[in-house]
C-alpha positions as CSV (number, residue, x, y, z in Angstrom):
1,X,67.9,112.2,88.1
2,X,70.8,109.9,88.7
3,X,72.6,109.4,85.2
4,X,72.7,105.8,83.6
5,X,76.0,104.9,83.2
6,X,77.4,101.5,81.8
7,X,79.2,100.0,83.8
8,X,82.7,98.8,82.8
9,X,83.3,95.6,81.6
10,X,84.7,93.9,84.3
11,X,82.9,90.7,84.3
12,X,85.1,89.1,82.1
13,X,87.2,87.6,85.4
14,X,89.4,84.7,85.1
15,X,87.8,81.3,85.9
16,X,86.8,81.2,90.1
17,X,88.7,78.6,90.8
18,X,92.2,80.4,89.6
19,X,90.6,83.6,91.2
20,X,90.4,82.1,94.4
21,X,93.7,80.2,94.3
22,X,95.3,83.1,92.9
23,X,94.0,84.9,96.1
24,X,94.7,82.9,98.8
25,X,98.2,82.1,97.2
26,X,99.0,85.8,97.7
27,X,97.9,86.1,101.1
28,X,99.6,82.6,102.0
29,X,97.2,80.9,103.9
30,X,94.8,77.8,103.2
31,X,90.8,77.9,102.8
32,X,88.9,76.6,105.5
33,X,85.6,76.4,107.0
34,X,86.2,75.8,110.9
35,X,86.1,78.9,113.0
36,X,88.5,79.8,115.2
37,X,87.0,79.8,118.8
38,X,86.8,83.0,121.0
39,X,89.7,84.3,122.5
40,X,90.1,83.6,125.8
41,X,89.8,87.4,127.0
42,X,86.6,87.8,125.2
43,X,85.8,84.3,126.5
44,X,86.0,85.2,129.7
45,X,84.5,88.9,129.2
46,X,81.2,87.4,127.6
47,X,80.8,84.7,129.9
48,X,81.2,87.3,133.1
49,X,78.5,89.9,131.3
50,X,75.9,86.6,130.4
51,X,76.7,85.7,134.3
52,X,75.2,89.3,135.8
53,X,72.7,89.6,132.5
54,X,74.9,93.1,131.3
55,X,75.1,93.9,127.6
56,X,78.2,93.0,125.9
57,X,79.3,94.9,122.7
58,X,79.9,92.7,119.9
59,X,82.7,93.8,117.6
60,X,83.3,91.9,114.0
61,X,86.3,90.4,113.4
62,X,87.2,90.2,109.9
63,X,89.8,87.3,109.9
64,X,90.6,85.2,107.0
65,X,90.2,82.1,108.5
66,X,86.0,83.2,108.8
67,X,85.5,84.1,104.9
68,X,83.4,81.9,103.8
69,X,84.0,81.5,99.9
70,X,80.7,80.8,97.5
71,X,80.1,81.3,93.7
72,X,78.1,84.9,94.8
73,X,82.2,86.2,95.7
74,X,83.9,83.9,93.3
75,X,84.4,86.8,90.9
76,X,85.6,88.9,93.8
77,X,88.2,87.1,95.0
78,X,89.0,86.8,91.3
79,X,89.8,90.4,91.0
80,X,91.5,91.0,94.2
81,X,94.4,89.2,93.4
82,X,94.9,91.2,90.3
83,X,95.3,94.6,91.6
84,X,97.6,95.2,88.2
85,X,94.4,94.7,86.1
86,X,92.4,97.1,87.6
87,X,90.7,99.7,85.6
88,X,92.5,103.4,86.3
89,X,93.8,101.5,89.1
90,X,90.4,101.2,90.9
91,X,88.0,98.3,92.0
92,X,85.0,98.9,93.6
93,X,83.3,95.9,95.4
94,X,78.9,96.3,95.7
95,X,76.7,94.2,96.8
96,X,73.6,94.1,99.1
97,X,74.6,94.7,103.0
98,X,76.0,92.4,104.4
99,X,77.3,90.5,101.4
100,X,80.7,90.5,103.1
101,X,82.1,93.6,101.0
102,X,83.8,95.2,104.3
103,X,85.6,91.6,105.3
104,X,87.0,91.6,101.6
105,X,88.5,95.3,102.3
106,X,90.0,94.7,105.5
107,X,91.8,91.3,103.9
108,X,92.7,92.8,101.3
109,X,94.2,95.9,103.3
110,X,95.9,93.5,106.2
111,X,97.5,91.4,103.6
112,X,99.0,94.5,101.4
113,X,99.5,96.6,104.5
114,X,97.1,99.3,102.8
115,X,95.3,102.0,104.6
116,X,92.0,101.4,105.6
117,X,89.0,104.6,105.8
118,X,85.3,104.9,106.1
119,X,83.6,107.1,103.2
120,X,81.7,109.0,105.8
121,X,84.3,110.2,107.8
122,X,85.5,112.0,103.8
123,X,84.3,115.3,104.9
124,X,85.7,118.5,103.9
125,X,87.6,119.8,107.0
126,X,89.0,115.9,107.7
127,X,92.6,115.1,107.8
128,X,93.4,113.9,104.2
129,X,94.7,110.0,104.3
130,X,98.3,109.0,103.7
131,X,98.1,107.4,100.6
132,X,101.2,104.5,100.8
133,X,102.5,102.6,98.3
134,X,100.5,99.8,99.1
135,X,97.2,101.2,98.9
136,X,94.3,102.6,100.1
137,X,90.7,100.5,100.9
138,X,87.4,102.9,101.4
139,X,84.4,101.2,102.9
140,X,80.9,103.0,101.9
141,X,82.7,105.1,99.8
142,X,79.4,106.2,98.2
143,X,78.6,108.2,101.6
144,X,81.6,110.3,101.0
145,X,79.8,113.7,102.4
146,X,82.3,115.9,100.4
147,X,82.6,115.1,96.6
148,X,85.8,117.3,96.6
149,X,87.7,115.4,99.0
150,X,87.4,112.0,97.1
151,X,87.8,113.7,93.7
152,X,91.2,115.1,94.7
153,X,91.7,111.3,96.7
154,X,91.3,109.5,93.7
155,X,93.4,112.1,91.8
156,X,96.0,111.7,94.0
157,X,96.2,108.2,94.3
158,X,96.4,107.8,90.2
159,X,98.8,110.0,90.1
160,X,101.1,108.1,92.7
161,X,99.7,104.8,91.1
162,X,98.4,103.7,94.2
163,X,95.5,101.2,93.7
164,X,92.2,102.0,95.3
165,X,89.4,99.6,96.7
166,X,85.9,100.9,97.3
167,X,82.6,99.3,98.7
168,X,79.7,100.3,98.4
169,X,76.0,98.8,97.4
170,X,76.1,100.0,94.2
171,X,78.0,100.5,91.1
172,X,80.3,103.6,91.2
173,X,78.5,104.8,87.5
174,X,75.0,105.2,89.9
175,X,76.8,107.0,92.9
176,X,75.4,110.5,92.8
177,X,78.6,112.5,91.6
178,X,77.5,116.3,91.0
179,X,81.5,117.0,89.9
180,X,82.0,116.2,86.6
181,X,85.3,115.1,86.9
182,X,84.6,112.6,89.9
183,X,81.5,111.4,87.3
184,X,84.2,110.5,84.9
185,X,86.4,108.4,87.4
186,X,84.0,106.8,88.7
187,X,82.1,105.3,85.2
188,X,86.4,104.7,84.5
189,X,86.3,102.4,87.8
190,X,86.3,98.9,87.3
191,X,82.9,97.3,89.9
192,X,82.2,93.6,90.5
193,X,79.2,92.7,92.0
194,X,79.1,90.4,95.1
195,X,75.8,88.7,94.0
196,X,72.8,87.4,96.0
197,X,74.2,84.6,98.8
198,X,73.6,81.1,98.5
199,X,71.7,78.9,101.1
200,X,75.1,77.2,102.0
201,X,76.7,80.5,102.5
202,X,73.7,81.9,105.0
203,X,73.7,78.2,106.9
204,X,77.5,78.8,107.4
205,X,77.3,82.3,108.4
206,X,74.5,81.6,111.1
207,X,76.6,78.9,112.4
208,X,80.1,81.6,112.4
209,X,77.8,84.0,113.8
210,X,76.5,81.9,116.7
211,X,80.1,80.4,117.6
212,X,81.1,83.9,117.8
213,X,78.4,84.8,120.4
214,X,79.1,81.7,122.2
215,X,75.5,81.3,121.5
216,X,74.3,77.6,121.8
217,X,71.3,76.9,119.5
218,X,69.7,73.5,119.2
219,X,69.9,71.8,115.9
220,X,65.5,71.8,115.6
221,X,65.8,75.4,116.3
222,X,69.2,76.4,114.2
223,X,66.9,74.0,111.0
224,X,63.8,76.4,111.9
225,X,65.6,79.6,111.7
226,X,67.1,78.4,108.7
227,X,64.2,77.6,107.0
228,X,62.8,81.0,108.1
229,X,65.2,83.5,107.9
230,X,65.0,86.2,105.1
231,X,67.2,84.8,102.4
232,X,70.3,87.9,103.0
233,X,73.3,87.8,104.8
234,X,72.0,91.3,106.4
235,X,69.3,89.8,107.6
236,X,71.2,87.1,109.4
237,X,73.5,89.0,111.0
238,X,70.5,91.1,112.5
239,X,68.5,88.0,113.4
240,X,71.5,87.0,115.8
241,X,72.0,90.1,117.0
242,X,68.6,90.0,118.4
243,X,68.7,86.7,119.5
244,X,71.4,87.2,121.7
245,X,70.0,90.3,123.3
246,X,66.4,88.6,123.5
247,X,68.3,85.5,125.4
248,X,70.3,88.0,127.5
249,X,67.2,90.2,128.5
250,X,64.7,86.9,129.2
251,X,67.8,85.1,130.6
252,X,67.5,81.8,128.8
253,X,68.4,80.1,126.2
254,X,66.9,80.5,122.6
255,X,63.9,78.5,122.3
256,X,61.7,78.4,119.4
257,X,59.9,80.4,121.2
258,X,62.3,82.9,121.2
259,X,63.4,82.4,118.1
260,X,59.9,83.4,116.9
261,X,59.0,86.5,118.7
262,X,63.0,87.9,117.2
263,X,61.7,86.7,113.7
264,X,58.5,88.4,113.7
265,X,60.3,91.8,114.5
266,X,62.4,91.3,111.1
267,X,59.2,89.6,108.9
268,X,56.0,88.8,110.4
269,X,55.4,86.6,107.9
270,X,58.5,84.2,109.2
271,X,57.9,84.5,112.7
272,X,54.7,83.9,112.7
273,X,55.4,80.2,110.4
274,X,53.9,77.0,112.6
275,X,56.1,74.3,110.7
């Protein structure tokens, strides 16, 4: 049985407005919506695989110009800017997937010139990572297969007070811990929750999503998908996966039609709508 923990106050975070000031004063750059088109490389490389109907990997960018700031990250942002005020120097970010949490690390890593691992790749006979100065970012840090390594990681980095960022969809005081001691730094960790996404934030992430395919979706379809998409930012990143290799594969464009038959795959319920 997974021990119930409480998990630290944290909550108390400035205003969101300061929070997000506050952030995007220290990494020097100013909010926006637009995105940024392709570049031309990958231009050229998607419109040559569309052209002869091959697969084309698509790899996330996670660029600060494409965050796309809501009240469900407010709080967030908030705390990124404050690494000072962490708890025991730590900050763990949760949320459902999705929810952005692995964007916020690699920001936050780029603009401090921290390191950047994956909590999976934790493992006992692994390389330890260089812990800078500048700090260290850990992305599903609650798959860590070896509970020693990131016991003696978080160790090491207090010691050299060297903040820490986690991810993962849960609060560190639920990760199953079966060391004692990594219990006890985890429950000292401060976590803020990166809450359920609003509808403006999904309609702005299908639209990023799609620009970034070079996926042209017209607007009667784009307000039907809308309408029907499952209401998490998970969900809409799969739902355009699948579109794009459901265009690619019949070799058109994304009809209603289409649009349907990829939405029944992720909730029958949704695809199977007639309004």
């Amino acid at each position: 049985m997974i021990p119930r923990h409480p998990i630290p106050a944290i909550h108390r975070h400035p205003p969101a407005a300061e929070g997000i000031a506050a952030f995007h004063a220290a990494r020097s750059i100013r909010p926006h919506r637009r995105m940024a088109p392709p570049t031309p490389s990958r231009a050229v490389a998607l419109m040559a695989a569309r052209q002869l109907g091959l697969p084309f990997a698509h790899r996330p960018e996670f660029r600060a110009a494409d965050l796309i700031e809501a009240p469900s990250n407010a709080a967030a942002l908030a705390w990124l800017a404050r690494p000072a005020d962490w708890p025991s120097g730590r900050l763990a970010l949760w949320g459902e997937a999705g929810s952005g949490k692995t964007h916020l690390l690699h920001l936050w890593a780029a603009r401090r010139g921290a390191g950047f691992r994956d909590g999976p790749g934790l493992s006992a006979g692994a390389p330890p990572p260089e812990l800078g100065a500048c700090g260290l970012a850990i992305d599903d840090a609650d798959a860590a297969p070896d509970p020693r390594t990131l016991l003696h990681l978080l160790n090491r980095a207090a010691a050299g007070g060297v903040p820490v960022l986690l991810a993962a969809r849960s609060p560190p005081a639920r990760w199953p811990a079966p060391l004692a001691d990594l219990a006890s730094r985890l429950r000292a960790s401060g976590a803020v929750e990166i809450g359920p996404a609003e509808d403006a934030l999904l309609e702005a992430l299908l639209d990023r999503l799609l620009a970034a395919r070079q996926l042209l979706v017209a607007d009667p379809v784009r307000a039907w998908l809308l309408r029907r998409l499952p209401r998490a930012p998970g969900a809409v990143r799969e739902a355009v996966a699948r579109l794009d290799r459901a265009a690619l594969g019949a070799g058109r464009g994304i009809t209603r039609a289409l649009a349907a038959e990829v939405l029944t795959e992720l909730d029958p319920a949704a695809g199977a709508a007639t309004d």
